[in-house]
C-alpha positions as CSV (number, residue, x, y, z in Angstrom):
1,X,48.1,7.2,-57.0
2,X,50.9,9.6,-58.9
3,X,51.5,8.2,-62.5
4,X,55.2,7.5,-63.4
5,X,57.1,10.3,-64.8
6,X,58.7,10.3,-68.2
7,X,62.0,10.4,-66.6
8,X,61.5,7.3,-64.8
9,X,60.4,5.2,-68.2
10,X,64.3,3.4,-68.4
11,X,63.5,2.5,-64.2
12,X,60.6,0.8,-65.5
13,X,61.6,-0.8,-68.1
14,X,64.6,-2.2,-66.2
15,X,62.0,-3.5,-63.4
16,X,60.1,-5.5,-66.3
17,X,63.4,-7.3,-67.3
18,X,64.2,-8.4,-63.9
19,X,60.7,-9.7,-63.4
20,X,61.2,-11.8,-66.9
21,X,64.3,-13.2,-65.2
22,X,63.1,-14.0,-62.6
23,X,60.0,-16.4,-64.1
24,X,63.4,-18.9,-65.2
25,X,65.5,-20.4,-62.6
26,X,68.3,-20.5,-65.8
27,X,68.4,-16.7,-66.4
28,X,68.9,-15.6,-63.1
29,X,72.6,-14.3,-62.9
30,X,75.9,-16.0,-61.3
31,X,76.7,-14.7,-57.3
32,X,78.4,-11.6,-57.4
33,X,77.1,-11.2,-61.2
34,X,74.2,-9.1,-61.8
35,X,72.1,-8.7,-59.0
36,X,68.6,-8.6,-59.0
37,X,67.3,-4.8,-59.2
38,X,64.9,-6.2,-56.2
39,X,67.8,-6.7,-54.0
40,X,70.3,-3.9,-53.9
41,X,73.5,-3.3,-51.5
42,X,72.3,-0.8,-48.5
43,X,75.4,1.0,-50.2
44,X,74.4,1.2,-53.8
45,X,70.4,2.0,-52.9
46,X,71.9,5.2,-50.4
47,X,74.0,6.2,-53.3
48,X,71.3,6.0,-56.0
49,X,69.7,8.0,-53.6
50,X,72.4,10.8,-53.1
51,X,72.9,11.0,-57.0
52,X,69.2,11.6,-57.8
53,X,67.4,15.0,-57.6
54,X,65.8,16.3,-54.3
55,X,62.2,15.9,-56.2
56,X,63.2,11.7,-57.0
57,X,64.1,11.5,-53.3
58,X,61.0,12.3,-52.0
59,X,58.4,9.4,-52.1
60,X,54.7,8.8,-52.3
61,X,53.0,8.9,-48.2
62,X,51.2,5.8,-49.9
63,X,53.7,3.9,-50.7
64,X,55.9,4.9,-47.5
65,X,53.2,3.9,-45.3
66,X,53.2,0.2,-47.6
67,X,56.9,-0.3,-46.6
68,X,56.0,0.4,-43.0
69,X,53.0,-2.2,-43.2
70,X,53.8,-4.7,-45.6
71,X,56.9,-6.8,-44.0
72,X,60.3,-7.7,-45.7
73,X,60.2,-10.6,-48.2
74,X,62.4,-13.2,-47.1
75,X,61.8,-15.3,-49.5
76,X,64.7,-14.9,-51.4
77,X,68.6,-14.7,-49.9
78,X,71.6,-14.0,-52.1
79,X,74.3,-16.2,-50.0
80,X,71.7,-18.7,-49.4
81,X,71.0,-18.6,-53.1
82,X,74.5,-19.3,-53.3
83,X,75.1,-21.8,-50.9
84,X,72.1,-23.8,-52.4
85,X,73.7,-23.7,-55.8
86,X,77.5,-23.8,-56.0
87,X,78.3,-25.0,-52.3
88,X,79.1,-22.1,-50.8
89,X,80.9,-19.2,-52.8
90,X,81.2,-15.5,-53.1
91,X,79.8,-14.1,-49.3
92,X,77.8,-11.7,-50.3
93,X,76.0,-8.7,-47.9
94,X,71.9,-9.0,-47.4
95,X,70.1,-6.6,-48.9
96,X,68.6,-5.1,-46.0
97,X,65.5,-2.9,-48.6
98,X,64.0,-4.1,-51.5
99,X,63.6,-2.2,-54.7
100,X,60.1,-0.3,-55.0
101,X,57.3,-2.3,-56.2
102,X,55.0,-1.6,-59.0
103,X,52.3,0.8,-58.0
104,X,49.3,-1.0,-57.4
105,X,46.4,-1.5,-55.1
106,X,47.5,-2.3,-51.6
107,X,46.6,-5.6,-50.2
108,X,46.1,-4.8,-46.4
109,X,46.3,-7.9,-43.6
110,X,44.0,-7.5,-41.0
111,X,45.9,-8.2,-37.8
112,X,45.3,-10.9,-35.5
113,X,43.4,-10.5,-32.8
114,X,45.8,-10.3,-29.3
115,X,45.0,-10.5,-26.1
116,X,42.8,-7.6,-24.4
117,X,44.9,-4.8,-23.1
118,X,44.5,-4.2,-19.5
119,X,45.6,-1.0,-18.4
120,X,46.0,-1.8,-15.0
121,X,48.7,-4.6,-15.7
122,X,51.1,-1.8,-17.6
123,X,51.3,0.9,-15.8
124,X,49.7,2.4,-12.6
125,X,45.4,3.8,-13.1
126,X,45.2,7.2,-13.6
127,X,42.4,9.2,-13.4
128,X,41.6,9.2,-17.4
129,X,42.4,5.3,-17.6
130,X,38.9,3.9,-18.2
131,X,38.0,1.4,-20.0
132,X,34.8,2.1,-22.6
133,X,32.2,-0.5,-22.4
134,X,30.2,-0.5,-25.5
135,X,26.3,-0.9,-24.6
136,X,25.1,-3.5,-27.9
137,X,22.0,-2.6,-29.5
138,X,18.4,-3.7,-28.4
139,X,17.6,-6.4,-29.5
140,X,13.8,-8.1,-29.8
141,X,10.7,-6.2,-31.3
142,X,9.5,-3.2,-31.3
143,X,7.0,-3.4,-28.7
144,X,10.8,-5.2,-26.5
145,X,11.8,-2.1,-27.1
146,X,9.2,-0.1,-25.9
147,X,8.4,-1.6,-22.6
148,X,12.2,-1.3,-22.0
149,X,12.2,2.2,-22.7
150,X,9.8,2.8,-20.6
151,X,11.3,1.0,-17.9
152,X,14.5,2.0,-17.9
153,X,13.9,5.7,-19.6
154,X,15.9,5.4,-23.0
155,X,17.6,3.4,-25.6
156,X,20.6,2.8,-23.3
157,X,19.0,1.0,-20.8
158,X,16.3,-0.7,-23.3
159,X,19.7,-3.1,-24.6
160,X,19.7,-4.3,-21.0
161,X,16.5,-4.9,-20.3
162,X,15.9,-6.6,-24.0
163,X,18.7,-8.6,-22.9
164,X,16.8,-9.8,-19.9
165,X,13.7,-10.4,-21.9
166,X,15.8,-12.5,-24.4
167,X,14.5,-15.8,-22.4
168,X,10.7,-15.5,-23.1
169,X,11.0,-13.5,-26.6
170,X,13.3,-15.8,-28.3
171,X,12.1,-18.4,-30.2
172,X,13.5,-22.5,-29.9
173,X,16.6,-21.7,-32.4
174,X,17.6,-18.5,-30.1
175,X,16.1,-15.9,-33.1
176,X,14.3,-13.2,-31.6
177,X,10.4,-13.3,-31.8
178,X,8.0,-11.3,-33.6
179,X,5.4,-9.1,-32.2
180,X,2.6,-11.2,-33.0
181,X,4.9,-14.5,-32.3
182,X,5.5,-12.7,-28.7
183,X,1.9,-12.0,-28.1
184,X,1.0,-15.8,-29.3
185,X,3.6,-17.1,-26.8
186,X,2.2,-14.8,-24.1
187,X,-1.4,-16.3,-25.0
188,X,-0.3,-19.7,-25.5
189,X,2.0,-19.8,-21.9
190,X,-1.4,-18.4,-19.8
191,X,-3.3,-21.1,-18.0
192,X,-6.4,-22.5,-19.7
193,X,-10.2,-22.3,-18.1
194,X,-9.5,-26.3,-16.8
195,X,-6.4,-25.3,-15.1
196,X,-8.1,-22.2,-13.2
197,X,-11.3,-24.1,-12.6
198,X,-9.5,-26.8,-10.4
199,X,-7.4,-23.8,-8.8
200,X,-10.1,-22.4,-8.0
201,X,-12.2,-26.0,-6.6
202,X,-8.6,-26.7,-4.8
203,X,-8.5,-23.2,-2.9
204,X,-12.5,-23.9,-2.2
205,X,-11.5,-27.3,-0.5
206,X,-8.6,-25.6,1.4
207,X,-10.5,-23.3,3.0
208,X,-13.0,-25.7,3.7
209,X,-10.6,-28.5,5.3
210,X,-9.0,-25.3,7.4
211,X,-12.6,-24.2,8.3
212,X,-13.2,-28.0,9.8
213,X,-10.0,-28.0,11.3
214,X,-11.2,-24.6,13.2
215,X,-14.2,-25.8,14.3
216,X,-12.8,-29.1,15.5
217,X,-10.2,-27.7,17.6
218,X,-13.3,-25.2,19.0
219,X,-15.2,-28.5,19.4
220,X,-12.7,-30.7,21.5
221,X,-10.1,-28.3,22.9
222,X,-11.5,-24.6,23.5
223,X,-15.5,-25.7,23.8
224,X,-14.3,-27.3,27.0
225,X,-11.8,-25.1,28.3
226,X,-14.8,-22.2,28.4
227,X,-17.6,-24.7,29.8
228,X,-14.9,-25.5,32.1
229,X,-14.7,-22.0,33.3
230,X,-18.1,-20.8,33.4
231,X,-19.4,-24.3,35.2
232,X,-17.1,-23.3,38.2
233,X,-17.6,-19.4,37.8
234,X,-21.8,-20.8,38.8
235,X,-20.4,-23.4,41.3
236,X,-18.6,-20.6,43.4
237,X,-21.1,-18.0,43.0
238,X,-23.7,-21.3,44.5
239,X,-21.5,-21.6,47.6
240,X,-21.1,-18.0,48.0
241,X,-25.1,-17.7,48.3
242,X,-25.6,-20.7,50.4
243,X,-23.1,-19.6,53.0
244,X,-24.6,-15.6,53.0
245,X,-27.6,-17.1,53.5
246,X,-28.9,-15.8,50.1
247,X,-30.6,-19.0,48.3
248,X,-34.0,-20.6,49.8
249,X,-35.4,-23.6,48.9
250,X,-38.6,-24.2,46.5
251,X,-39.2,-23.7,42.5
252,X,-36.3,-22.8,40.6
253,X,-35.9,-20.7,37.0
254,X,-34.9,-22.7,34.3
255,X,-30.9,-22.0,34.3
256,X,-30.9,-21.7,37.4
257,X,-28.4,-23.6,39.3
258,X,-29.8,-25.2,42.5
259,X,-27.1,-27.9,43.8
260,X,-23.6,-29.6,42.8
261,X,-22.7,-33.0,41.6
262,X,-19.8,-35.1,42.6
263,X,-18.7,-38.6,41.6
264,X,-15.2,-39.0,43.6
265,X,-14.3,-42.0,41.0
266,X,-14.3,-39.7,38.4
267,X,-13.4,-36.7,40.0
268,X,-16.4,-34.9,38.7
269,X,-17.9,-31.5,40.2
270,X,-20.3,-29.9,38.6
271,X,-23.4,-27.6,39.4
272,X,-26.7,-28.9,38.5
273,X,-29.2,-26.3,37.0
274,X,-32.7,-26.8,36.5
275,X,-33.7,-27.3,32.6
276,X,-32.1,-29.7,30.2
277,X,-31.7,-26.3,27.4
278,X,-28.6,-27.1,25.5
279,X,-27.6,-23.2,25.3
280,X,-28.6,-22.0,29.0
281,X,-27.3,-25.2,30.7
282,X,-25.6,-28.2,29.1
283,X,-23.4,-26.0,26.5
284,X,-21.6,-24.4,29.5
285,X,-20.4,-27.2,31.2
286,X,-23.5,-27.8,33.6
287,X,-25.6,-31.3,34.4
288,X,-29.3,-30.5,33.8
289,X,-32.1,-31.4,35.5
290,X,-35.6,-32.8,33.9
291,X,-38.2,-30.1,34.6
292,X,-41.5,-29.7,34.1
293,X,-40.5,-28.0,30.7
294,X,-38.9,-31.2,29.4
295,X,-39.9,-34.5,31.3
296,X,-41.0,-34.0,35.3
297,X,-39.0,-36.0,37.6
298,X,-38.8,-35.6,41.5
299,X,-36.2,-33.5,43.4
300,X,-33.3,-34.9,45.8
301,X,-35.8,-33.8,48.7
302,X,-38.6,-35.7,47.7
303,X,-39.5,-38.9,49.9
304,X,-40.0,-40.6,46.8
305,X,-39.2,-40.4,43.4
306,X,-36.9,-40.5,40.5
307,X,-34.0,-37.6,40.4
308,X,-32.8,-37.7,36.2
309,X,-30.2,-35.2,35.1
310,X,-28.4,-35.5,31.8
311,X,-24.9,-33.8,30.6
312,X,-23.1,-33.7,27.9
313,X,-20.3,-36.9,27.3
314,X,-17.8,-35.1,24.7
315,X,-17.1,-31.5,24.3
316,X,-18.7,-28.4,26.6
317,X,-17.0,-29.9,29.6
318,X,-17.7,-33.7,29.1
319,X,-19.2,-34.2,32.5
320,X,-20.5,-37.6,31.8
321,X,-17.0,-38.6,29.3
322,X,-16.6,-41.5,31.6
323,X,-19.9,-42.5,33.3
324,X,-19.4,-46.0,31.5
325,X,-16.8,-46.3,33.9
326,X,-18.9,-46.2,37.3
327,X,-19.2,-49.8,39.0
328,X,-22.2,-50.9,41.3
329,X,-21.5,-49.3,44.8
330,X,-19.8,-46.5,43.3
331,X,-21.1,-43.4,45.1
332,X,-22.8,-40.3,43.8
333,X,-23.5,-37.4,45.3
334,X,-25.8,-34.5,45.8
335,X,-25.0,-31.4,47.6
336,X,-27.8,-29.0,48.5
337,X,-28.6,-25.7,50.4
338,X,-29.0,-28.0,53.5
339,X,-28.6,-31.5,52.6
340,X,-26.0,-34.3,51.4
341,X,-27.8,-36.5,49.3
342,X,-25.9,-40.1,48.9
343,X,-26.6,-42.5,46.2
344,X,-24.8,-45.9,45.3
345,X,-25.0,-46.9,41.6
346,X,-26.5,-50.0,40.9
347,X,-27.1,-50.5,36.7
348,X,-26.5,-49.3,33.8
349,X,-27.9,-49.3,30.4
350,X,-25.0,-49.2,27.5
351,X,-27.7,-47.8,24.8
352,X,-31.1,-47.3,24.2
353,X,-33.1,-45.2,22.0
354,X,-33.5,-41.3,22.6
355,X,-37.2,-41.6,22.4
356,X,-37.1,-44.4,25.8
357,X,-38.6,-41.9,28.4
358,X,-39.5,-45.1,30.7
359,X,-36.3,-45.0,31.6
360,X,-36.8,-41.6,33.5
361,X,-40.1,-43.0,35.5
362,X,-40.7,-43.2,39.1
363,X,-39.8,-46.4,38.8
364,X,-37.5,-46.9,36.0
365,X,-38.1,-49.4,33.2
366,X,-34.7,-51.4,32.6
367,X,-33.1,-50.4,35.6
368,X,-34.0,-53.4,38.1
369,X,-36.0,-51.8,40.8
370,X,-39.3,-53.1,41.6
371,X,-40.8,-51.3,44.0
372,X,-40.7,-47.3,44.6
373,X,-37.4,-45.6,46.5
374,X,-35.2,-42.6,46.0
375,X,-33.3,-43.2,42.9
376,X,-30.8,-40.9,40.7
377,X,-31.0,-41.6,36.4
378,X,-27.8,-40.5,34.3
379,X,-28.5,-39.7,31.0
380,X,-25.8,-38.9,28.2
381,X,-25.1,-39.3,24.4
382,X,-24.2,-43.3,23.2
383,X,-21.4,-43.6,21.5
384,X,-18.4,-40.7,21.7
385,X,-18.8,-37.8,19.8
386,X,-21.9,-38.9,18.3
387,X,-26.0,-38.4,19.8
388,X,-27.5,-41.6,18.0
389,X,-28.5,-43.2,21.7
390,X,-28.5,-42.6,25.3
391,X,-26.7,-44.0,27.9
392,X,-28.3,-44.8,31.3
393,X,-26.9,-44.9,34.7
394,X,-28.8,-45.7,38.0
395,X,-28.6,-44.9,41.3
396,X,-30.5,-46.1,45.0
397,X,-30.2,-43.4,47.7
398,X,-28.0,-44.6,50.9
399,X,-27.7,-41.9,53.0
400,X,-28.8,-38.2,53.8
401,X,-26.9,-36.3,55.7
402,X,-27.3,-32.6,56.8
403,X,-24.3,-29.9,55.7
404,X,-24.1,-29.0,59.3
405,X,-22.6,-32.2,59.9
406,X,-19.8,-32.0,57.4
407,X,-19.5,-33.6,54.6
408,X,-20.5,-37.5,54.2
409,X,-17.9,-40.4,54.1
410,X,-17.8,-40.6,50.4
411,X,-16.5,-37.1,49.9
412,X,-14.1,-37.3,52.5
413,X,-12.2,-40.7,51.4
């Protein structure tokens, strides 16, 4: 700041008296008497101001730029002064600048904080009108600030993606963590050896239940529909030999298909093949017959004799599913090369054990014949979807009738 000059030691001196005054109400002078050197006429200041020397005109930039900043005290009004006093009184004109104050250390007042300027709600966007977004500084650790570097390339775009991090590197009170706080979080939020043991048993128990599931569905939806179609594929290639002439009686190969099965009440046609070999014969959708491989038993032909076949009662075609159903004088019958073979069944046996072979005899144990005949024997697994026992089906040989005289009664109904 410029010290006071020696010719402005009588201005000071005059400024000290009228701040003296001013401490007692009783010394301050009468309206219209003695005004305060703080309060001057507009008139008298311009005039002090012509009369002094073009060097005293000329102020301090400092304290210019204080009387542009600092506002007009109002704290103090002559005619008011007046009025408060004396009940009105000498009118007396405002002084509209007050006298210089001593030189001193400026207090500056921050100003309050306004709204945000918009540009766009003053005047029309130009092309320079932009608005400057300040990007705030990373926050986090070092190691924050690292991987967000390298993600984004530099320090600008390591604020954002610190930013992003802020949820899983800030603490409970919203401080940022530490690098060895981060990595403990890190260590302390990965799942334990329990929790990936019983992931891991749960995913081994998934893909077991959806390995049963697949093999069920094989089991009791696509097992049958492929017996189904390689059982008739065999029963069309049989007719197509027997009407070119091609097939001639005798021995036949194990797999070998030979004749066809029907039971009208259960609308069942199926070839018969010789052998009772669960993968050649039974497993696609064929009746089997008990060879000399397995347990002899006679052929339809044969003047006397048992005829046993066995089939499969769920899955593979389920020839026999509903055998249990079959009701004395139900027929069966056997087509051949030549022959019509005609059978009317007369007992069954709900269950008896696998190992029962009497049932398969000449003259079969349980079945109520007494004396030898022509019989047919059923034999399938006891109960559904399980091979714990067998259940037996008999038959007594009513009819046989040549092919070239069509086909027998119980077909044609």
């Amino acid at each position: 700041m410029t010290a006071l000059r020696p010719e402005q030691d009588g201005e000071a001196g005059g400024f000290e008296d009228a701040v003296r005054r001013l401490d007692d109400p009783l010394n301050d002078p009468l309206p219209g008497q003695h005004p305060s050197p703080w309060f001057r006429p507009s008139g008298a200041q311009e005039q002090e101001q012509g009369a002094q020397p073009e060097s005293q005109q000329e102020r301090p930039r400092v304290e210019e730029s204080k009387r542009r900043i600092e506002p007009e005290p109002e704290w103090y009004d002559p005619q008011g002064y007046a009025q408060d006093w004396y009940g009105g009184g000498t009118q007396q004109q405002r002084v509209s600048e007050p006298v210089p104050e001593p030189v001193h250390a400026p207090v500056r007042e921050e100003p309050e904080p306004g709204p945000v300027r918009d540009d766009e709600t003053v005047a029309l966007r130009t092309a320079d009108t932009r608005r400057i977004v300040e990007t705030p500084p990373a926050t986090g650790g070092r190691a924050a600030r690292r991987r967000a570097a390298k993600r984004g390339g530099g320090r600008h775009s390591a604020a954002t993606a610190t930013e992003q991090e802020q949820g899983s590197e800030t603490g409970a009170d919203g401080k940022p963590l530490s690098r060895v706080e981060a990595r403990a979080a890190a260590r302390a939020a990965k799942p334990g050896a329990g929790v990936i043991a019983s992931r891991a048993v749960g995913e081994v128990f998934i893909s077991i239940g959806v390995l049963m599931l697949l093999f069920v569905t094989y089991q009791l939806w696509w097992s049958n529909i492929r017996a189904h179609d390689i059982a008739g594929s065999a029963r069309h290639s049989l007719e197509d030999e027997w009407a070119n002439g091609e097939r001639k009686p005798g021995a036949f190969e194990p797999g070998q298909g030979f004749a066809i099965l029907y039971i009208p009440k259960l609308d069942v046609v199926v070839p018969i093949a010789e052998g009772i070999s669960k993968p050649q014969v039974l497993d696609k959708g064929m009746v089997g017959h008990y060879d000399k491989d397995s347990i002899p038993t006679a052929m339809p032909d044969a003047k006397q004799g048992n005829f046993a076949v066995a089939g499969h009662r769920n899955t593979h075609g389920e020839p026999f599913r509903f055998i249990n159903r079959l009701e004395p004088g139900d027929p069966i019958v056997v087509e051949t090369q030549d022959k019509y073979y005609v059978y009317k069944m007369a007992s069954i046996l709900p269950q008896t054990m696998p190992s029962n072979t009497a049932v398969l005899n000449p003259i079969p144990a349980d079945s109520g014949f007494t004396k030898p005949g022509r019989y047919i024997t059923l034999t399938t697994c006891t109960p559904e979807f399980t091979s714990t026992y067998r259940m037996i089906v008999w038959g007594k040989m009513v009819e046989e009738r040549p092919r070239s005289k069509g086909k027998p009664d119980a077909l044609v109904e």
